[in-house]
Structures are given as C-alpha cells and as structure tokens.
C-alpha positions as CSV (number, residue, x, y, z in Angstrom):
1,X,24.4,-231.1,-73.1
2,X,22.2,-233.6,-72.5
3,X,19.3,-235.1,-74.7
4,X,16.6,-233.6,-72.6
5,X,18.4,-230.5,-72.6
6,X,18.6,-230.3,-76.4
7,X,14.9,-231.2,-76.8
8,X,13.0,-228.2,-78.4
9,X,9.4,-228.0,-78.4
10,X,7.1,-228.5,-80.5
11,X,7.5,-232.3,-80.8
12,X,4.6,-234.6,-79.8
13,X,5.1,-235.6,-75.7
14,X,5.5,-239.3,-76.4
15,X,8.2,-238.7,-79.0
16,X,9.7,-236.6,-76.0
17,X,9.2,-239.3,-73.6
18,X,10.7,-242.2,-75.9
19,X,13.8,-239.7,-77.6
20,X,15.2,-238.1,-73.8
21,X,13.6,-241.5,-71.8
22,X,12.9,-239.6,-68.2
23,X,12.2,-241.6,-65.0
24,X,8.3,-240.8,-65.3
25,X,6.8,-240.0,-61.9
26,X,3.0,-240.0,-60.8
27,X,2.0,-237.4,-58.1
28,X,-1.3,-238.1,-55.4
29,X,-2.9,-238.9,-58.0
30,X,-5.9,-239.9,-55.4
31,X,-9.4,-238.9,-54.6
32,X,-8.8,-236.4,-51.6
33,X,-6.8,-234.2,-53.9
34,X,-9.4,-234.5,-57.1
35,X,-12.8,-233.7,-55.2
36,X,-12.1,-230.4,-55.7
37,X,-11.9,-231.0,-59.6
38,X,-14.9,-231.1,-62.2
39,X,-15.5,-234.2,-63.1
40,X,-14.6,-233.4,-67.2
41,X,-11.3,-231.9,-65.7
42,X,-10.4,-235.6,-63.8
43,X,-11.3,-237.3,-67.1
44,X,-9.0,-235.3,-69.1
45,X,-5.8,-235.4,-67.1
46,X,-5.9,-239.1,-66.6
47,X,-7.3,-240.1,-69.7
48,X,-3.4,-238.1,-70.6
49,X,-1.7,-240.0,-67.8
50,X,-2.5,-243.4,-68.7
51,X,-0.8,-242.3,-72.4
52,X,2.3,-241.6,-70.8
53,X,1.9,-244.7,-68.8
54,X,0.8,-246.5,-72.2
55,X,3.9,-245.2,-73.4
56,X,6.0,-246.4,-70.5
57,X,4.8,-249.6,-70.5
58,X,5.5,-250.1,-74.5
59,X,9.2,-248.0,-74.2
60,X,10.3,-249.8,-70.6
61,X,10.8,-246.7,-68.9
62,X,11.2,-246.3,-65.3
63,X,8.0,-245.4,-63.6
64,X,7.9,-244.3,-59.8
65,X,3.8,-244.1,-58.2
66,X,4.1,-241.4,-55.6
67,X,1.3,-241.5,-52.7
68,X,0.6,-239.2,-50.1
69,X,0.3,-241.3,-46.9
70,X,-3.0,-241.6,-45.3
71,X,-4.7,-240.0,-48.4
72,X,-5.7,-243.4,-49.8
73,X,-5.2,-245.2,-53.0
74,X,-4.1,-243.6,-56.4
75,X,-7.4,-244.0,-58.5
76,X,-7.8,-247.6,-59.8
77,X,-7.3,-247.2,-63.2
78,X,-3.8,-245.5,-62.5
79,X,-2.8,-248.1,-59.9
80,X,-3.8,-250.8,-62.1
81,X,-2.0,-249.4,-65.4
82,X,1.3,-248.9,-63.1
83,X,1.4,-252.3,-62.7
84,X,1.9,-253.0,-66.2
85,X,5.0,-251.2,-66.8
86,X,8.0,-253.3,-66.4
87,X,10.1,-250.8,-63.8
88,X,7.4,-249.5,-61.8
89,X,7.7,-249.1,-58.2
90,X,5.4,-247.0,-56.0
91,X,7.0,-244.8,-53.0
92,X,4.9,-243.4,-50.7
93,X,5.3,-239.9,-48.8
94,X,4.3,-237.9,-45.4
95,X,5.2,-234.8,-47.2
96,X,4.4,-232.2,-50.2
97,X,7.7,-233.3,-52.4
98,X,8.8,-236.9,-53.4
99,X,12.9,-236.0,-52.0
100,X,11.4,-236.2,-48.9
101,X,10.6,-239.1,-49.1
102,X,14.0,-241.0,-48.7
103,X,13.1,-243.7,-50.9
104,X,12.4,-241.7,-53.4
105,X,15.9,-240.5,-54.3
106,X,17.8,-243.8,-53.7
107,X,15.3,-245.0,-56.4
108,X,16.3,-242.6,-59.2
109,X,20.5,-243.2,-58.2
110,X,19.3,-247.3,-58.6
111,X,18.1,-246.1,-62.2
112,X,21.2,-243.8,-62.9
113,X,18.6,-241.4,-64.0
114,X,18.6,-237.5,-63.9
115,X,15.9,-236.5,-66.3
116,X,12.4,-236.3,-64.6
117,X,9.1,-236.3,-66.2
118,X,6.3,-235.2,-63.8
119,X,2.6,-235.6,-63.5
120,X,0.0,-235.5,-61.3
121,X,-1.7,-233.3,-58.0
122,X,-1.4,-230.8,-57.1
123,X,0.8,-228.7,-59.7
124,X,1.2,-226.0,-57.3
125,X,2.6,-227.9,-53.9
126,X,3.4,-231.3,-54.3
127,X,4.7,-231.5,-58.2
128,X,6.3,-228.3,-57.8
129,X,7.8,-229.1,-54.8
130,X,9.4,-232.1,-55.9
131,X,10.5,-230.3,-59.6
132,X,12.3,-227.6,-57.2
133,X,14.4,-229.9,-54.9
134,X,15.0,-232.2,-57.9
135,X,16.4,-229.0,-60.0
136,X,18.4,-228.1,-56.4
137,X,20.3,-231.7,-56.7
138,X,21.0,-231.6,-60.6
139,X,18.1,-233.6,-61.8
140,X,16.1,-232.2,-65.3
141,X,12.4,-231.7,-64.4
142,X,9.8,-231.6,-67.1
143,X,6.0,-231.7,-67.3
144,X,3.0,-231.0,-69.8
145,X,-0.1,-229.0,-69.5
146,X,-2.2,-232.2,-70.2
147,X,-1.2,-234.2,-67.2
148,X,-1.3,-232.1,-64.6
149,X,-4.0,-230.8,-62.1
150,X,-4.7,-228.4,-59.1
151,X,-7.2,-228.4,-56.6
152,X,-7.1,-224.1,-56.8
153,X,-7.7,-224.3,-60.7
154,X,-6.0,-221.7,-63.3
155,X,-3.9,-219.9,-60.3
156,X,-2.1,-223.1,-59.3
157,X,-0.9,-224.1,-62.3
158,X,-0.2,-220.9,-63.5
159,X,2.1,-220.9,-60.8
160,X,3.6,-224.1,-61.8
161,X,3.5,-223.2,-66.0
162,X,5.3,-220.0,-64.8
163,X,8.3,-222.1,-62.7
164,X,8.4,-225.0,-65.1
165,X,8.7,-222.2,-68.1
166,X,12.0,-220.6,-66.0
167,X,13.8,-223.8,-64.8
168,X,12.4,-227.2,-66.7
169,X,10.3,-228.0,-69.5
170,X,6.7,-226.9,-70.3
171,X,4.8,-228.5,-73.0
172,X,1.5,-227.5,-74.1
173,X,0.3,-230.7,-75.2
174,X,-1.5,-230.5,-78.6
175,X,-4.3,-232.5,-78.3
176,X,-6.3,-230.7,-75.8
177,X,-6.1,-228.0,-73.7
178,X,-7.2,-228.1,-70.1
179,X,-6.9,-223.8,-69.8
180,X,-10.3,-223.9,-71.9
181,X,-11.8,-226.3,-69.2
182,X,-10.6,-224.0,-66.7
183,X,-11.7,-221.0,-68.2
184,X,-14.9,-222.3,-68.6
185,X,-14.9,-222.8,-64.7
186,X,-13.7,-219.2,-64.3
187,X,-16.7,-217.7,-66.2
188,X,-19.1,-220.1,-64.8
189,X,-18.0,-218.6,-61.2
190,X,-18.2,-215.3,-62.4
191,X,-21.4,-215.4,-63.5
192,X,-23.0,-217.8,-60.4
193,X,-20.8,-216.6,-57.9
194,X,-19.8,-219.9,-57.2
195,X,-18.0,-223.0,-58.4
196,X,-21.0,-224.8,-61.0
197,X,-20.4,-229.2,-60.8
C-alpha cells in the first residue's frame, strides 16, 4: 500500500502534498473557462492554487501546467508562479483530459510518478476527465474542494466531489469553503431569477 493510499483525512493539504509528494497538475486554468465564475469565487480558488504551487516550489515537486489549446494563456499570476517551481513543465491539449494529450503521460513515466494531485477548470469535464483515465492506467488521483472550479457551479462539482469520494481522494480543505460561496449564488438566483455579478 502506497503512502497516498494510507493517507487518511483530516490532515492539512500541504502536509498531504509534502508526506505522499504527487505530481501536481494545473487544469485551464484560463479566462474562457472563469467568465462564467464570480469574481470572489476566481479569487478564492487561485488564491488556494498558488499555495499548492507555494508549496511546490518550496518541496521540489513535480508540477505539470495543462492548457486548453486555443483558449489562451493560464492567468498570469499562475503562469508566472509555475515558473518558480523547479520541475515545472507546461503541456498543452486539444482535448477535455490531459492523457490525451500524449505528452502528458510520457511526462509523469519521466517522473516515475503514479500519485496525481489535481486542480483547476472545469471539475466536471476536464479534471474529471483526466482523474478517470489516470485511475483507468493505475495512477492515484486526488483533489481538494479549495482548488477546484466549474463553470455550472454546485452541480459540477458535486459531480466531481461525488467521483473523487468513490475512486480518489476528496479533501475539504479547512480554511474555507467554496460550497458557502456557491450557495450564496444558488439563493441569489432563486430569489432574482438569475445569476447576480
């Protein structure tokens, strides 16, 4: 049994990160994919990425940025904090999930790495995607609440909190909790009929 498979929650996510030492992957993290997002929900869930990345950067652990082609750049502020970690390479992809992408898997057999920890847009298509082909090939996919996002709100990753529950790793990261923001947009719509900015 392997570290990652061992680790039992609750422990803080960077304790996670630095004890089981996944290859960390960032998903379309760019601006097509967040317009539908407030802008308190975009805050949030990078302000949590660049503490992985933070804790990448600090630990040396592998790092892969995964773009969407013709989508654009992942935000600055992402881009510019994966180039501070040490084994960082970005992989871009015509397709929902990063094993499509054949870069992507020759990558992760360069790293000798099987544990995954992902992050990014859109929990529902393209994380999941790549979590469900990664679990098909033997690789351990993880994720937290606090780093991910979905341009259909509460129902996508609900979705994706619901797979990750029955074949990965789940965490509810303690320092915030982006169902209240959600939530919050739920009952605004309910009670304007539409989505409130």
């Amino acid at each position: 049994m392997s570290l990652f498979q061992s680790f039992v929650y609750p422990k803080r996510l960077d304790l996670l990160l630095t004890e089981v030492r996944p290859t960390v992957v960032l998903i379309d993290m760019q601006p097509e994919f967040l317009k539908e997002l407030y802008q308190k929900e975009v805050e949030y869930i990078v302000e949590n990425q660049l503490k992985v990345m933070k804790t990448c950067e600090q630990e040396s652990l592998n790092f892969i940025l995964l773009e969407y082609t013709q989508s654009g750049d992942t935000l600055p502020g992402l881009k510019e904090a994966s180039l501070q970690i040490p084994h960082s390479v970005q992989i871009h992809k015509s397709c929902d999930g990063g094993f499509e992408s054949c870069g992507f898997e020759k990558q992760l057999q360069r790293w000798q790495t099987k544990d995954l920890f992902l992050m990014g847009m859109n929990a529902h298509a393209c994380v999941y995607s790549t979590a469900l082909v990664g679990k098909i090939k033997g690789y351990e996919v993880m994720t937290a609440e606090c780093v991910l996002g979905d341009e259909f709100g509460i129902f996508g990753l609900v979705e994706a909190r619901h797979w990750f529950r029955k074949n990965g790793i789940y965490l509810k990261e303690q320092s915030g909790n982006t169902w209240e923001i959600f939530l919050q947009r739920a009952a605004e719509y309910s009670r304007e009929g539409s989505w409130k900015e």
